[in-house]
C-alpha positions in Angstrom: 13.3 -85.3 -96.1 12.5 -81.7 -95.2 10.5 -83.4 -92.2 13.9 -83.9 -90.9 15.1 -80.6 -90.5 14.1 -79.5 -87.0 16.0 -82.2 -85.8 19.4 -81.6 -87.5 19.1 -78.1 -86.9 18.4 -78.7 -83.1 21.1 -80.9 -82.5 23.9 -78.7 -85.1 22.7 -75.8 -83.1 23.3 -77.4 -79.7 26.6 -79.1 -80.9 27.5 -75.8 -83.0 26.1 -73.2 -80.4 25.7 -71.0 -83.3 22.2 -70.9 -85.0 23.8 -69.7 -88.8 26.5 -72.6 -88.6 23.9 -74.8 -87.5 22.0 -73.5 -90.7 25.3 -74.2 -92.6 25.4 -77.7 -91.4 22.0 -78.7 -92.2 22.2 -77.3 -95.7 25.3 -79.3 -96.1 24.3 -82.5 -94.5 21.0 -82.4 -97.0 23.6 -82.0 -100.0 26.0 -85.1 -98.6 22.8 -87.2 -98.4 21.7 -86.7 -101.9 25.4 -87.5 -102.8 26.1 -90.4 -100.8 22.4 -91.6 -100.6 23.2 -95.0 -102.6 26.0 -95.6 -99.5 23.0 -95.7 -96.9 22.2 -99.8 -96.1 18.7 -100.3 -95.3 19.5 -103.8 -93.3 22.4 -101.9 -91.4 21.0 -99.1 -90.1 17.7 -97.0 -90.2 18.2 -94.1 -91.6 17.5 -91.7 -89.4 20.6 -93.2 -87.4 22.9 -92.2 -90.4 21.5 -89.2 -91.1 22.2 -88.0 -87.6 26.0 -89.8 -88.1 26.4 -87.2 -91.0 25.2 -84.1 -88.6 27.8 -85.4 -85.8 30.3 -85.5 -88.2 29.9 -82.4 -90.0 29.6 -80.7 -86.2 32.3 -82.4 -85.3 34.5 -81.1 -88.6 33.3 -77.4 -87.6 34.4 -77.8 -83.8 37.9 -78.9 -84.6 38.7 -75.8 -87.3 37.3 -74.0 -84.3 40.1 -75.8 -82.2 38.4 -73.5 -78.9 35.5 -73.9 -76.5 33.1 -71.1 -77.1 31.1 -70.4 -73.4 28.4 -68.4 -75.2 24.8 -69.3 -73.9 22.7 -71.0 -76.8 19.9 -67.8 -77.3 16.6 -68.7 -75.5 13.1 -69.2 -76.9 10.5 -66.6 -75.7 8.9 -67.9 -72.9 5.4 -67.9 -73.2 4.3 -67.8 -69.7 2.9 -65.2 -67.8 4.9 -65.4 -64.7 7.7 -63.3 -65.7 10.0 -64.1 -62.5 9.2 -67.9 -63.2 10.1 -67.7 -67.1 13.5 -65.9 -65.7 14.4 -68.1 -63.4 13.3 -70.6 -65.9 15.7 -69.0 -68.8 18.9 -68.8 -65.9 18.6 -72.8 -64.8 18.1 -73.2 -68.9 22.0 -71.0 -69.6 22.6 -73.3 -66.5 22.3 -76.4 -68.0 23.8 -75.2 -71.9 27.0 -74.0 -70.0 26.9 -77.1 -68.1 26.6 -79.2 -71.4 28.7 -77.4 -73.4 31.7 -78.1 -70.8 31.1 -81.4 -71.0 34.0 -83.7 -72.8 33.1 -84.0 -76.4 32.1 -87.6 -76.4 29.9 -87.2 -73.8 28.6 -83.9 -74.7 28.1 -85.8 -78.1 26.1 -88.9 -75.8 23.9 -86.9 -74.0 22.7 -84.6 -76.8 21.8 -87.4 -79.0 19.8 -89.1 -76.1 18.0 -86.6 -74.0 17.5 -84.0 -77.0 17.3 -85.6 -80.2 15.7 -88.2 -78.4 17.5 -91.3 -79.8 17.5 -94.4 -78.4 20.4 -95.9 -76.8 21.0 -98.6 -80.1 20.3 -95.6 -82.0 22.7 -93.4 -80.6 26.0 -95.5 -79.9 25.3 -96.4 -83.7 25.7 -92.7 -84.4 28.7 -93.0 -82.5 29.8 -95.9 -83.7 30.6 -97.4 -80.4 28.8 -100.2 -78.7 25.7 -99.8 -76.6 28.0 -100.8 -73.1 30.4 -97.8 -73.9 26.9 -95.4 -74.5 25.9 -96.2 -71.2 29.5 -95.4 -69.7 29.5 -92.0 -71.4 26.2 -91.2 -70.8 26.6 -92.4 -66.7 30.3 -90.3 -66.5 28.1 -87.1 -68.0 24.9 -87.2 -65.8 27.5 -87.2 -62.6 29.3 -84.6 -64.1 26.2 -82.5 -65.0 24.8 -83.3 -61.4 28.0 -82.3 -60.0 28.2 -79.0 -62.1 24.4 -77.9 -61.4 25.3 -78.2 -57.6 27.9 -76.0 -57.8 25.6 -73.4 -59.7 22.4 -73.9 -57.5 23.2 -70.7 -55.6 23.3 -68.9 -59.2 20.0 -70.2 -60.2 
């Protein structure tokens, strides 16, 4: 179980923008499974498609008693290569793209997360969502454009 922990803490942390909530959430979603573990139905779902249902949810619990949209830029990783101008521009198009995301409407904020970082696939993650594959497509179409659209607008920043 501890081999999932990476990936709950990656995508609390990019739901949660905040690495010690993220923390919180993974604790807690490690508690809920060992409570509700007998709930989990093999034949239904796999369950690493549940367990990331009980991350969403929990993030999704912590961004409504939130009830605002933080801007802050998710902190960076060191860069480890030696072209320092290249790792900086790399770092600016990376707070680029987390500003970008983060405005995103929650659903498909929610859609593209699961997707292109947690690296779902698309039965996987409208399962997470608990919509239907069709309406994971639609969300995760409306938030490329929007993304596209917003990186544009930004290129002269980055």
């Amino acid at each position: 179980m501890t081999a999932k922990l990476p990936r709950i803490l990656g995508l609390a942390t990019r739901m949660l923008r905040d690495t010690a909530e993220a923390e919180d959430v993974a604790q807690e979603t490690f508690v809920r499974v060992w409570r509700h573990a007998a709930a989990w139905q093999p034949g239904r779902a796999r369950f690493d498609t549940w367990l990331h249902t009980v991350v969403l949810n929990l993030c999704r619990d912590r961004l409504r008693r939130r009830r605002e949209v933080t801007g802050d830029a998710m902190p960076d990783l060191p860069d480890p290569t030696p072209d320092a101008e290249a790792g900086l521009l790399e770092q600016e198009r990376g707070r680029a793209v987390s500003k970008a995301v983060a405005a995103l409407p929650e659903r498909q904020r929610e859609a593209i997360l699961l997707v292109h970082y947690q690296e779902l696939s698309g039965g996987e993650a409208a399962k997470a969502l608990e919509i239907s594959v069709d309406a994971l497509e639609s969300l995760l179409a409306r938030g490329r454009r929007t993304l596209r659209a917003q990186l544009a607008t930004r290129e002269d920043e980055i």
